[in-house]
C-alpha positions in Angstrom: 0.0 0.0 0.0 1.1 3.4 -0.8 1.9 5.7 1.9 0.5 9.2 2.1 2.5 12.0 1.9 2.9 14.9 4.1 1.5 18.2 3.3 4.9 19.6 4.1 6.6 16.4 2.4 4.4 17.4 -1.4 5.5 21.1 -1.1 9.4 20.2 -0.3 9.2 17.4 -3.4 7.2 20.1 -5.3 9.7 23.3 -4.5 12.5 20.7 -5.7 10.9 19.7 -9.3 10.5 23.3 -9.8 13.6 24.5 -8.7 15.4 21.2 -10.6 13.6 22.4 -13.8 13.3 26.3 -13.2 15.9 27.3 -11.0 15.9 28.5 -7.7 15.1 32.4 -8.9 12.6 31.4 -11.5 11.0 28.7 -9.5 10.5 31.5 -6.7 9.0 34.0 -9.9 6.5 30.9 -10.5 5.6 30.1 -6.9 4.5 34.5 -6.6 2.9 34.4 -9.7 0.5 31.6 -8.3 0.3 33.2 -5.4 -0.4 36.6 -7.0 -2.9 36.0 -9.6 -6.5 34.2 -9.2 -5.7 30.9 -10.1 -8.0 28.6 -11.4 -6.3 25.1 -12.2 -9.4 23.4 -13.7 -9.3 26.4 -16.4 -5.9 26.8 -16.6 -5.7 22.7 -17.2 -8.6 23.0 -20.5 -6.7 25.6 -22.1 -3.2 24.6 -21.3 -2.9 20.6 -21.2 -3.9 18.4 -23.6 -7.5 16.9 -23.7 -5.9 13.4 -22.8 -7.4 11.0 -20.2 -4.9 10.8 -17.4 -3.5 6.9 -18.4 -2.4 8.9 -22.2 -0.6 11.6 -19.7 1.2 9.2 -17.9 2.4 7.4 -20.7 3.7 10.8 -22.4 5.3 11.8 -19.3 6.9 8.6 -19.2 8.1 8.4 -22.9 9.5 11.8 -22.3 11.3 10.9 -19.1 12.7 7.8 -20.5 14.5 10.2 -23.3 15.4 12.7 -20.9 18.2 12.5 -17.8 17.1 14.1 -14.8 
């Protein structure tokens, strides 16, 4: 069984992928402008993410991180 993560454990991991893929200055730029605007992930998902049921996603993001070195 999988265990569930931390509230404080998700924002550490989530800080690290964005400051592993960002930077440490732009991920702090991306974390404010979250913060700063009215964000509506349901809206900003339909017009920025593909239509794709979540299995298709996965696979992508698997394909892709297969190609790539992190």
């Amino acid at each position: 069984m999988t265990e569930i993560k931390t509230d404080t454990v998700i924002k550490t991991e989530g800080m690290n992928v964005l400051i592993g893929n960002l930077g440490a200055v732009d991920a702090e730029r991306f974390v404010a402008l979250i913060n700063r605007e009215s964000f509506d992930y349901t809206q900003w998902r339909k017009t920025h993410l593909p239509d794709d049921d979540v299995r298709t996603i996965s696979h992508n993001a698997a394909v892709y991180a297969a190609k790539e070195k992190f």
